[in-house]
FIFILO-353490 format. One record per atom (N, C-alpha, C): residue number from 1; residue in three letters; atom name; chain; x, y, z. Coordinates in nm, 4 decimals. Layout:
<nodes>
i->NUM; aa->Ala; at->CA; ch->A; c1->X; c2->Y; c3->Z
...
</nodes>
This chain:
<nodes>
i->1; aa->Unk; at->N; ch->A; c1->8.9625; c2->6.3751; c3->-1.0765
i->1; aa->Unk; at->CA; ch->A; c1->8.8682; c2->6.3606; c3->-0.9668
i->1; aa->Unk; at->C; ch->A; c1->8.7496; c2->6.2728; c3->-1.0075
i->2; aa->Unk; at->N; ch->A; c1->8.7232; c2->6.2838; c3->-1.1195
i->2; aa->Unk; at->CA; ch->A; c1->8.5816; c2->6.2137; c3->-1.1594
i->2; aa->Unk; at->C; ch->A; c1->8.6199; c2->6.0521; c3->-1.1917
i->3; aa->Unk; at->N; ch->A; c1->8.7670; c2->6.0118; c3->-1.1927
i->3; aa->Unk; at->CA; ch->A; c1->8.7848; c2->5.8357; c3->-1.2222
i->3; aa->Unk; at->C; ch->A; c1->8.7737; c2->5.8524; c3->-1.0625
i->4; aa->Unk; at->N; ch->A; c1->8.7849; c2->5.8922; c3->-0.9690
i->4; aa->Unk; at->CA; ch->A; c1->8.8291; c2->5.8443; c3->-0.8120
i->4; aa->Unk; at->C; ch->A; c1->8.6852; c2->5.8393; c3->-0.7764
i->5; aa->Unk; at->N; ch->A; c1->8.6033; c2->5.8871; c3->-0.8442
i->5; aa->Unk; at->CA; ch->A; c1->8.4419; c2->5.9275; c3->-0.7823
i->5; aa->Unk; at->C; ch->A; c1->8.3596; c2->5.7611; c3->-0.8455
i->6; aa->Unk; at->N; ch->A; c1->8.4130; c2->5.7591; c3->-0.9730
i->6; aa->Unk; at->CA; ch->A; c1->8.3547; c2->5.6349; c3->-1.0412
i->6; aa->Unk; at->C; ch->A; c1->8.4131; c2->5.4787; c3->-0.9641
i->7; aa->Unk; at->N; ch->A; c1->8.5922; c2->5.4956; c3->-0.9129
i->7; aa->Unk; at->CA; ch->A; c1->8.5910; c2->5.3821; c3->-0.8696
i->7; aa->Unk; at->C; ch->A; c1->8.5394; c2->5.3508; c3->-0.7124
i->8; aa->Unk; at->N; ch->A; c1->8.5110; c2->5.4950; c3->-0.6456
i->8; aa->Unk; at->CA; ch->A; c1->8.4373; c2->5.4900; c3->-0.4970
i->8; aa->Unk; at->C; ch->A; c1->8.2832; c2->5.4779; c3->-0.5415
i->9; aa->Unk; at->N; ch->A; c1->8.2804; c2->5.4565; c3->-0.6579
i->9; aa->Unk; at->CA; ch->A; c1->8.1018; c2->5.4223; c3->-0.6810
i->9; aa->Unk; at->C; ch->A; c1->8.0879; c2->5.3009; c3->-0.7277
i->10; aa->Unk; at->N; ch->A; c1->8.1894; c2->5.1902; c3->-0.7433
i->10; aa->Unk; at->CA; ch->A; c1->8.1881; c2->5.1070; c3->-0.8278
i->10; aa->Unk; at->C; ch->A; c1->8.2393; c2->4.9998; c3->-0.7431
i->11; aa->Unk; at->N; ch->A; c1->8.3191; c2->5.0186; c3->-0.6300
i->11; aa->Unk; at->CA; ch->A; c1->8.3800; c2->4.9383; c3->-0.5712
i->11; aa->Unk; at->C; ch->A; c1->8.3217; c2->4.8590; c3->-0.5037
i->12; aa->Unk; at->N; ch->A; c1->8.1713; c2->4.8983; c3->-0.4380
i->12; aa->Unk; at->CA; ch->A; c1->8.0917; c2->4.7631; c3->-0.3486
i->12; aa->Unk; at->C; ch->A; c1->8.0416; c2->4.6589; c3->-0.4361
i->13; aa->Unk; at->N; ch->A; c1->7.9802; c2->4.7282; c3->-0.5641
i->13; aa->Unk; at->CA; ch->A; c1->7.9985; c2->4.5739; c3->-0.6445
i->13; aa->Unk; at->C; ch->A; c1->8.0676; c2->4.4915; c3->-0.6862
i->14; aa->Unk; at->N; ch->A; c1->8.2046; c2->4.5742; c3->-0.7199
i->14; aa->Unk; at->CA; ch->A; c1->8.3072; c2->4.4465; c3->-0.7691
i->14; aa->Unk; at->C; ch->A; c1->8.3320; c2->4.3775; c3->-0.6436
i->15; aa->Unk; at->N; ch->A; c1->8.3025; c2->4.4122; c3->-0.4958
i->15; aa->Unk; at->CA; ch->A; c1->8.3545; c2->4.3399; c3->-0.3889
i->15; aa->Unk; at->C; ch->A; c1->8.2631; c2->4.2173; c3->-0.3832
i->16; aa->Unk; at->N; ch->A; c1->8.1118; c2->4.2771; c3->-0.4053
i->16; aa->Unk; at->CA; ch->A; c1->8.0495; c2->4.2090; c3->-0.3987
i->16; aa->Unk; at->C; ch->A; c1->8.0730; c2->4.0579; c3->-0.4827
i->17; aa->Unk; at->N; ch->A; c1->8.0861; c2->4.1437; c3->-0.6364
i->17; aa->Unk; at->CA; ch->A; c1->8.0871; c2->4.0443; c3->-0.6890
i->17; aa->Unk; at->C; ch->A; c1->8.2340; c2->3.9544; c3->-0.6788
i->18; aa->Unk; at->N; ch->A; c1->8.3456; c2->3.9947; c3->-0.6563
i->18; aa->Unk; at->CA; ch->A; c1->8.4429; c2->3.8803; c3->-0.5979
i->18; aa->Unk; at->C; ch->A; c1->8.4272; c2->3.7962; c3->-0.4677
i->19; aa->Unk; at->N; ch->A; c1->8.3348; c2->3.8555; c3->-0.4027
i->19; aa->Unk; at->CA; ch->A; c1->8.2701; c2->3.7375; c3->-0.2641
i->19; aa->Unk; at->C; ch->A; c1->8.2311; c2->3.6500; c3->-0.3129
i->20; aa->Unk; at->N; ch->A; c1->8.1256; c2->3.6544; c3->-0.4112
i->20; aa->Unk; at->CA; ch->A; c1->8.0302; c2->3.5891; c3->-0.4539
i->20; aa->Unk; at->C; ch->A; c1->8.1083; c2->3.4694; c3->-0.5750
i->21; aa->Unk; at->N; ch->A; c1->8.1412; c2->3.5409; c3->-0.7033
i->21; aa->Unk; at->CA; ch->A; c1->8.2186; c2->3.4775; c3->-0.7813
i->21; aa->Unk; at->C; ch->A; c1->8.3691; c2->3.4137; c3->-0.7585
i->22; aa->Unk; at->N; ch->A; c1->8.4186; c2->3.5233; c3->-0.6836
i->22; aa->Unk; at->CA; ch->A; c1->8.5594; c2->3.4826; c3->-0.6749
i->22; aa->Unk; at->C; ch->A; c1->8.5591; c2->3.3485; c3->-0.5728
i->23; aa->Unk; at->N; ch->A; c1->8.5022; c2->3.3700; c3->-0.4684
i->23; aa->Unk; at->CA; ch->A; c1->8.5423; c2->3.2495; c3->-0.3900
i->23; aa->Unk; at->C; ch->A; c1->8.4879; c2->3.1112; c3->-0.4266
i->24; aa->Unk; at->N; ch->A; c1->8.3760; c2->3.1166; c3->-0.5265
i->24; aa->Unk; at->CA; ch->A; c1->8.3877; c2->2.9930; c3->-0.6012
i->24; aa->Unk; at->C; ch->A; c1->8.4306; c2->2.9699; c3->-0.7076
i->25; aa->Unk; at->N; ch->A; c1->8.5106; c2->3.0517; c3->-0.7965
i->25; aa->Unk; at->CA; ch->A; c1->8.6332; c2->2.9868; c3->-0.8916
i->25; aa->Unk; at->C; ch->A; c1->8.7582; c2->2.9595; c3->-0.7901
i->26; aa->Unk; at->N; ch->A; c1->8.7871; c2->3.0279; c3->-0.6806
i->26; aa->Unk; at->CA; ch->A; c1->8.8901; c2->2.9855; c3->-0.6346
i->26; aa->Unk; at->C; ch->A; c1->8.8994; c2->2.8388; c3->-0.5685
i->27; aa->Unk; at->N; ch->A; c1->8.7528; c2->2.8031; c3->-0.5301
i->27; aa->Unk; at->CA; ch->A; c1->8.7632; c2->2.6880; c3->-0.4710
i->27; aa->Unk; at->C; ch->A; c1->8.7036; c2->2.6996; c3->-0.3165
i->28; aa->Unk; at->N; ch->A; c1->8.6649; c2->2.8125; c3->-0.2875
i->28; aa->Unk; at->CA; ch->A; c1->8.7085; c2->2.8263; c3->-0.1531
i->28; aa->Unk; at->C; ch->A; c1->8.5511; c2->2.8065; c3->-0.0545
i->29; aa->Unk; at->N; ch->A; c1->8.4291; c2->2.8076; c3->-0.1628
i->29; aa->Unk; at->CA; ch->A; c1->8.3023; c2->2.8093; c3->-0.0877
i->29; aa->Unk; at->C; ch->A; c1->8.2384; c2->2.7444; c3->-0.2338
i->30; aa->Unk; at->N; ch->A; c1->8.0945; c2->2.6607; c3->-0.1905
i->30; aa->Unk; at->CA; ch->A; c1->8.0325; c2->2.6314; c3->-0.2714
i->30; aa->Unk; at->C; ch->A; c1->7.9338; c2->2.7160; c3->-0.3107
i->31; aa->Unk; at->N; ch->A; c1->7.8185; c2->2.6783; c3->-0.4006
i->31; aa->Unk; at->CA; ch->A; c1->7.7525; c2->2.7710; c3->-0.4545
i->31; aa->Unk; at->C; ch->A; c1->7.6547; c2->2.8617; c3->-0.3434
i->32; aa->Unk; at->N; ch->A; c1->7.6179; c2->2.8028; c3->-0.2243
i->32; aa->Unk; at->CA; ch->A; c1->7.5451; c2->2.8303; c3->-0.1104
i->32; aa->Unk; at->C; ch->A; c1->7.6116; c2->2.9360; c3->-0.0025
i->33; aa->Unk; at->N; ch->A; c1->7.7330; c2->2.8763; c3->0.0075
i->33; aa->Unk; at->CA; ch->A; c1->7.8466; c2->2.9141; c3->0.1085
i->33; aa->Unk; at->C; ch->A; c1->7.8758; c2->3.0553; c3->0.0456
i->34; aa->Unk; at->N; ch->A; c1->7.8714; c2->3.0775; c3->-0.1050
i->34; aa->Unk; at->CA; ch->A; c1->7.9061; c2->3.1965; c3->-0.2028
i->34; aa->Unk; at->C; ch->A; c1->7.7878; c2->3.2493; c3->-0.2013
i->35; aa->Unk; at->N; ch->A; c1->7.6438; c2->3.2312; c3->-0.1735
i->35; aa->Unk; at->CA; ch->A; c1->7.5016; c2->3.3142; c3->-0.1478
i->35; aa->Unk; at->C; ch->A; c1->7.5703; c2->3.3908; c3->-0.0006
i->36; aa->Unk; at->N; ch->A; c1->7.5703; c2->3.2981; c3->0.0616
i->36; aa->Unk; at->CA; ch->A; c1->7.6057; c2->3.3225; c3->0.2003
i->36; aa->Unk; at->C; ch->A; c1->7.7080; c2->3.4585; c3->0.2121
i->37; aa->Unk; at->N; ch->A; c1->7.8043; c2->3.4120; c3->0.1716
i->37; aa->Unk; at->CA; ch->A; c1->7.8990; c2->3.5673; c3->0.1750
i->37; aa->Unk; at->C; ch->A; c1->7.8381; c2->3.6603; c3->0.0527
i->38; aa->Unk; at->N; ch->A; c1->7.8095; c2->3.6580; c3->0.0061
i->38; aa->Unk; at->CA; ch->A; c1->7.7132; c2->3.8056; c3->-0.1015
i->38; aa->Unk; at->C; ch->A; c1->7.6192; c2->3.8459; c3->-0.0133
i->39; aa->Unk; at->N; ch->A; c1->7.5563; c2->3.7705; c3->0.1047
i->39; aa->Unk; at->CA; ch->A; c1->7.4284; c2->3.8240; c3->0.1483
i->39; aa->Unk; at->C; ch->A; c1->7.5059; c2->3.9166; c3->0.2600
i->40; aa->Unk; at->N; ch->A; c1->7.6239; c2->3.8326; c3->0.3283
i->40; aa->Unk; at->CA; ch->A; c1->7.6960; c2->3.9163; c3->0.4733
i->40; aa->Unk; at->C; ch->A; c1->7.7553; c2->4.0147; c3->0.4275
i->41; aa->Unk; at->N; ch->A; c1->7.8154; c2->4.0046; c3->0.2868
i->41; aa->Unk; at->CA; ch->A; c1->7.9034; c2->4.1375; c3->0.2379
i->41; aa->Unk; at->C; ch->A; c1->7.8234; c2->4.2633; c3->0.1835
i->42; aa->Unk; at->N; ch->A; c1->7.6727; c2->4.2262; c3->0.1556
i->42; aa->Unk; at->CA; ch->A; c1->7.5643; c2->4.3253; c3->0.0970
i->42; aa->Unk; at->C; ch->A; c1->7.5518; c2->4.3930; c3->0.2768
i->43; aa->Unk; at->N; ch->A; c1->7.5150; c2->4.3274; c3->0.3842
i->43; aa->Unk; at->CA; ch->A; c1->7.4794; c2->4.3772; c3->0.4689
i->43; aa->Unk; at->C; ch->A; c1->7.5881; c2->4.4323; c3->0.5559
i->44; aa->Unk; at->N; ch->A; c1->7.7222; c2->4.3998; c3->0.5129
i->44; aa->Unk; at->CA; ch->A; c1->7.8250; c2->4.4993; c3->0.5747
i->44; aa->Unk; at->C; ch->A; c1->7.8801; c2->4.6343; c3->0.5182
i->45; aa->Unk; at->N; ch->A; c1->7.8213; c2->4.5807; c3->0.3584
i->45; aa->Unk; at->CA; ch->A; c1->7.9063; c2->4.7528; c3->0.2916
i->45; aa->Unk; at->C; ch->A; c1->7.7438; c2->4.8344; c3->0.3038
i->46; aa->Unk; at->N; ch->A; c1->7.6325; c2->4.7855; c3->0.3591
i->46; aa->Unk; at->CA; ch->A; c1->7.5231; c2->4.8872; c3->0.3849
i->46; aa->Unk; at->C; ch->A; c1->7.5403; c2->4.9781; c3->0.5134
i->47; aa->Unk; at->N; ch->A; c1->7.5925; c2->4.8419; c3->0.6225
i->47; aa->Unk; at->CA; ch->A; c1->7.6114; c2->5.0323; c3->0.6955
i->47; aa->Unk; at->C; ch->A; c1->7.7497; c2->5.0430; c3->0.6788
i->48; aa->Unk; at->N; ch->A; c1->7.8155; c2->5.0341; c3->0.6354
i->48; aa->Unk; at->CA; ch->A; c1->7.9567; c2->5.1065; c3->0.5910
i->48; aa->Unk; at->C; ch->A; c1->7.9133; c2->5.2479; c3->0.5643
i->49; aa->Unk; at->N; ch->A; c1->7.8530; c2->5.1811; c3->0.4090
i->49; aa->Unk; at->CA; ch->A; c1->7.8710; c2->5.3418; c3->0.3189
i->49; aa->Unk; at->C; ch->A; c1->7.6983; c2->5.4143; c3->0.3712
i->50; aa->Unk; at->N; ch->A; c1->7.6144; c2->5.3865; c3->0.4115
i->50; aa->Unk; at->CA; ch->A; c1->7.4979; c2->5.4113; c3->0.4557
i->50; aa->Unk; at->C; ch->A; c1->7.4707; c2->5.4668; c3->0.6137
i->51; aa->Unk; at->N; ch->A; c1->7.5500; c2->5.5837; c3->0.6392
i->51; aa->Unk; at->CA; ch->A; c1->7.5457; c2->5.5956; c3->0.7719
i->51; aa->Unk; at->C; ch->A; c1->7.4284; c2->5.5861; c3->0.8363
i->52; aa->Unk; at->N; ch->A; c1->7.2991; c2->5.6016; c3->0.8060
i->52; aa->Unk; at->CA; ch->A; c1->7.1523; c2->5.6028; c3->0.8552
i->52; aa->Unk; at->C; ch->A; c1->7.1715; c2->5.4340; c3->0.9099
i->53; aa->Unk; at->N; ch->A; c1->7.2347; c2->5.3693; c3->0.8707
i->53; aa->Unk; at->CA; ch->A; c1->7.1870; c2->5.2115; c3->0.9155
i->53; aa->Unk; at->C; ch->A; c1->7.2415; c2->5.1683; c3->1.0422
i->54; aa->Unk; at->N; ch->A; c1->7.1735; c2->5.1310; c3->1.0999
i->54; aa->Unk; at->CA; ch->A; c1->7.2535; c2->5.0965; c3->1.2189
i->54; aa->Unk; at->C; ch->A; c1->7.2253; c2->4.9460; c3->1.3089
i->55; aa->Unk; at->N; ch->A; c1->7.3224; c2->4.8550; c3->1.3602
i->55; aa->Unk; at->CA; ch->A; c1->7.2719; c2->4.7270; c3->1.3681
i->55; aa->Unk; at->C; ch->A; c1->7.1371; c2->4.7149; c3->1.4399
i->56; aa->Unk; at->N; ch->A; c1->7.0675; c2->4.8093; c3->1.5020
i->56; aa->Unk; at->CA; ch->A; c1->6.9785; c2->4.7847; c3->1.5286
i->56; aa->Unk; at->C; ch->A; c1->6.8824; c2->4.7826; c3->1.4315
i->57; aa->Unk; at->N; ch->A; c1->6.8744; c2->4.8538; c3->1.3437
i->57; aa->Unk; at->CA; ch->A; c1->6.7767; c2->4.8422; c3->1.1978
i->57; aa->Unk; at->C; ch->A; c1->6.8239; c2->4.7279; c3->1.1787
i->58; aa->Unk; at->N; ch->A; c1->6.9219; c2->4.6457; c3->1.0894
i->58; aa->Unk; at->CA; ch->A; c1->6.9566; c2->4.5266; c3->1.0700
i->58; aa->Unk; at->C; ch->A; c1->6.9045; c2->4.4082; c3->1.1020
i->59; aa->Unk; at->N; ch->A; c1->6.9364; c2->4.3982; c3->1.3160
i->59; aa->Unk; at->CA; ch->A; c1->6.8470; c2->4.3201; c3->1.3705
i->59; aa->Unk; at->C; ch->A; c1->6.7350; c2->4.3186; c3->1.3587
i->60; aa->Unk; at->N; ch->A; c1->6.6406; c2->4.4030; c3->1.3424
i->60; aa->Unk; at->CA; ch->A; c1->6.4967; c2->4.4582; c3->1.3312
i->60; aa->Unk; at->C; ch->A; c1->6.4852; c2->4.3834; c3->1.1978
i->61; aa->Unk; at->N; ch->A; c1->6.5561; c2->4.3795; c3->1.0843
i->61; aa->Unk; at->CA; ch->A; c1->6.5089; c2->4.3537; c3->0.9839
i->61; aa->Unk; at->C; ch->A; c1->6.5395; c2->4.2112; c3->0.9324
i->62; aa->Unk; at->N; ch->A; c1->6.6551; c2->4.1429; c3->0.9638
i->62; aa->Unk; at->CA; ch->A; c1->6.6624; c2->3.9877; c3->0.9685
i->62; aa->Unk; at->C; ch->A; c1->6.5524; c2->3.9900; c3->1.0305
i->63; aa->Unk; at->N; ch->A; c1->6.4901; c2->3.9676; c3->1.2020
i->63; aa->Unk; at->CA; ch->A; c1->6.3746; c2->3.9677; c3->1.2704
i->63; aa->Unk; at->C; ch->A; c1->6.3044; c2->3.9209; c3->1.1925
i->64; aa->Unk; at->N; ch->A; c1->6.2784; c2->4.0132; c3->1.1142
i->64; aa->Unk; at->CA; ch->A; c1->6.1541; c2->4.0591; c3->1.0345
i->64; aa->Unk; at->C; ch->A; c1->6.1445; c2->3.9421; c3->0.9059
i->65; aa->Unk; at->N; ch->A; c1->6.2434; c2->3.9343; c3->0.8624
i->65; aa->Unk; at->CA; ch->A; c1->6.3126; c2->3.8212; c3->0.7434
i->65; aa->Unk; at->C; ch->A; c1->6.2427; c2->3.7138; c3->0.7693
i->66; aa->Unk; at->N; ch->A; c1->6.2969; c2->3.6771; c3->0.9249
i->66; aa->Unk; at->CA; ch->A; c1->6.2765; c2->3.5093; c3->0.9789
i->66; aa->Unk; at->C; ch->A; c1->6.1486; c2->3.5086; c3->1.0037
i->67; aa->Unk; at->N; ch->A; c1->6.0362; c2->3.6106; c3->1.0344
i->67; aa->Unk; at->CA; ch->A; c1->5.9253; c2->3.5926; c3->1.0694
i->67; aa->Unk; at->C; ch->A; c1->5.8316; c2->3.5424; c3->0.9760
i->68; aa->Unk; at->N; ch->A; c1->5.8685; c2->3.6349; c3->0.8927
i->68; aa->Unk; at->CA; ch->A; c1->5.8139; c2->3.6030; c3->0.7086
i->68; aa->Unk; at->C; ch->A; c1->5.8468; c2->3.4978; c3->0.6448
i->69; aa->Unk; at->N; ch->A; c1->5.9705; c2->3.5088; c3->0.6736
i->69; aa->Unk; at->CA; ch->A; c1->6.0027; c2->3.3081; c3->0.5861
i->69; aa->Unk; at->C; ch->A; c1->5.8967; c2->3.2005; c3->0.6761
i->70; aa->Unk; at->N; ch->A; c1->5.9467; c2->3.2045; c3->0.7804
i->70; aa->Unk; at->CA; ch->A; c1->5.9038; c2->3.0923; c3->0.8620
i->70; aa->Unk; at->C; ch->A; c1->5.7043; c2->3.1099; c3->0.8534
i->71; aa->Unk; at->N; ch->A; c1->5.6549; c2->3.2166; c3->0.8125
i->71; aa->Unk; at->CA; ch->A; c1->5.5056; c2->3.1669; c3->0.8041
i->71; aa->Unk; at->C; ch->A; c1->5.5145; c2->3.1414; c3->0.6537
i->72; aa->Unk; at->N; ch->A; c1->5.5787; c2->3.1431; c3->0.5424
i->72; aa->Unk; at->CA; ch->A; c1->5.6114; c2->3.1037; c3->0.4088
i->72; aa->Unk; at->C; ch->A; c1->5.6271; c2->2.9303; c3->0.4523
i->73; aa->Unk; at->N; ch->A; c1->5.7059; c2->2.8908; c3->0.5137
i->73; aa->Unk; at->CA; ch->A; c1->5.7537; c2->2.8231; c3->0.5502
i->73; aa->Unk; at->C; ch->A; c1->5.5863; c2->2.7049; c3->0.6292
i->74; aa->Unk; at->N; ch->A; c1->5.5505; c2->2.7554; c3->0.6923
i->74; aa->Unk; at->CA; ch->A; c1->5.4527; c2->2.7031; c3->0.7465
i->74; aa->Unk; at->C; ch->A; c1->5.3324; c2->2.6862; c3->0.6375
i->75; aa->Unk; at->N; ch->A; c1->5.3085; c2->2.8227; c3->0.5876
i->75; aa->Unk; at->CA; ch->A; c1->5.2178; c2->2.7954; c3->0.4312
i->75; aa->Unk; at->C; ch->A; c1->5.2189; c2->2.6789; c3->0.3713
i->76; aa->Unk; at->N; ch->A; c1->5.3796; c2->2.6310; c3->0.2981
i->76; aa->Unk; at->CA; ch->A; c1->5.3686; c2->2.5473; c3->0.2354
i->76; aa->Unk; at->C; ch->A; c1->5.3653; c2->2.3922; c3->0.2716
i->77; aa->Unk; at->N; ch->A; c1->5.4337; c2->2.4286; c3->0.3853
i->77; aa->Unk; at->CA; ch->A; c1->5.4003; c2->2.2466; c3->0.4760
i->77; aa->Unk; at->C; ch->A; c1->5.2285; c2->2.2290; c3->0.4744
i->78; aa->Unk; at->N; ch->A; c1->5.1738; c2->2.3114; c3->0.5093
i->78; aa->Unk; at->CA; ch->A; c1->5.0679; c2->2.2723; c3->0.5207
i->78; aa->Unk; at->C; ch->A; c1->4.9713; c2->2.2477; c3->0.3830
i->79; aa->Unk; at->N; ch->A; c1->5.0006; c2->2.3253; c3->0.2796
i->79; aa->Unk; at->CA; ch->A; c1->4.9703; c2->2.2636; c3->0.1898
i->79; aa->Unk; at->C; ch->A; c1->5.0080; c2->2.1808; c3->0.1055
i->80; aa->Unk; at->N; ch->A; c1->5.1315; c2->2.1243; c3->0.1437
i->80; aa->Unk; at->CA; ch->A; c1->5.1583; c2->1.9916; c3->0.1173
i->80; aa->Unk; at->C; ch->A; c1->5.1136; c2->1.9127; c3->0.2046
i->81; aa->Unk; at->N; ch->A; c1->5.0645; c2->1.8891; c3->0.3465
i->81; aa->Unk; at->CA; ch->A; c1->5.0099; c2->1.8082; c3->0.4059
i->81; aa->Unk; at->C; ch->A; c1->4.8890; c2->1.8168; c3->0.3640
i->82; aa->Unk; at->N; ch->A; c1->4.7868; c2->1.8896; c3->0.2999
i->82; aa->Unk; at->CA; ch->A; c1->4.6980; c2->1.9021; c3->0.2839
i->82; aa->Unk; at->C; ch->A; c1->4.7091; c2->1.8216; c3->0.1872
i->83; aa->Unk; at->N; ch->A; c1->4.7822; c2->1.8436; c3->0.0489
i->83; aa->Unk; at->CA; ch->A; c1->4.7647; c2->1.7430; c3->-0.0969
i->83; aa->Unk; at->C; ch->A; c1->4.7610; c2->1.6124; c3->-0.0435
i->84; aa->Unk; at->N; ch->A; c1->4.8255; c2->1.5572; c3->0.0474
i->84; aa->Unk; at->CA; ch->A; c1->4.8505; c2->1.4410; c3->0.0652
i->84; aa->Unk; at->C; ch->A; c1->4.6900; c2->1.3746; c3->0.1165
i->85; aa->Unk; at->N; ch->A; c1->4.6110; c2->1.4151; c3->0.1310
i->85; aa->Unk; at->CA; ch->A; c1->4.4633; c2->1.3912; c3->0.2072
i->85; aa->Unk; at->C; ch->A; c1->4.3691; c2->1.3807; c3->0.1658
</nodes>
């Protein structure tokens, strides 16, 4: 009982990590395209195994992601328009 407990505890990372690794030794995504699926496969085995999550938290929290990048995002344009002056 306790190997079946270790490989149901062990298994979202190796998935993870064959999204991530595997599909770029295989050829199949570049190094970005392989961020890309580690980030969708982190946020699908969360509400898998995480019943509390639900796509509405999710949406709420990309939301939340894009709001924050994009004034990150605005930060630094502007202080690069600023150096330039």
């Amino acid at each position: 009982m306790e190997i079946k407990e270790t490989v149901l505890y062990v298994l979202p990372l190796f998935t993870i990590l064959f999204l991530v690794i595997g599909s770029m030794l295989l050829g199949l995504a570049t190094p970005n395209e392989a961020a890309a699926l580690g980030a969708v496969g982190c946020i699908v085995l969360a509400v898998i195994y995480h019943k509390g999550i639900t796509w509405q938290i999710v949406k709420n929290t990309m939301s939340g992601t894009v709001k924050v990048s994009g004034m990150m995002l605005f930060i630094v344009a502007d202080r690069l328009r600023s150096a330039r002056y």
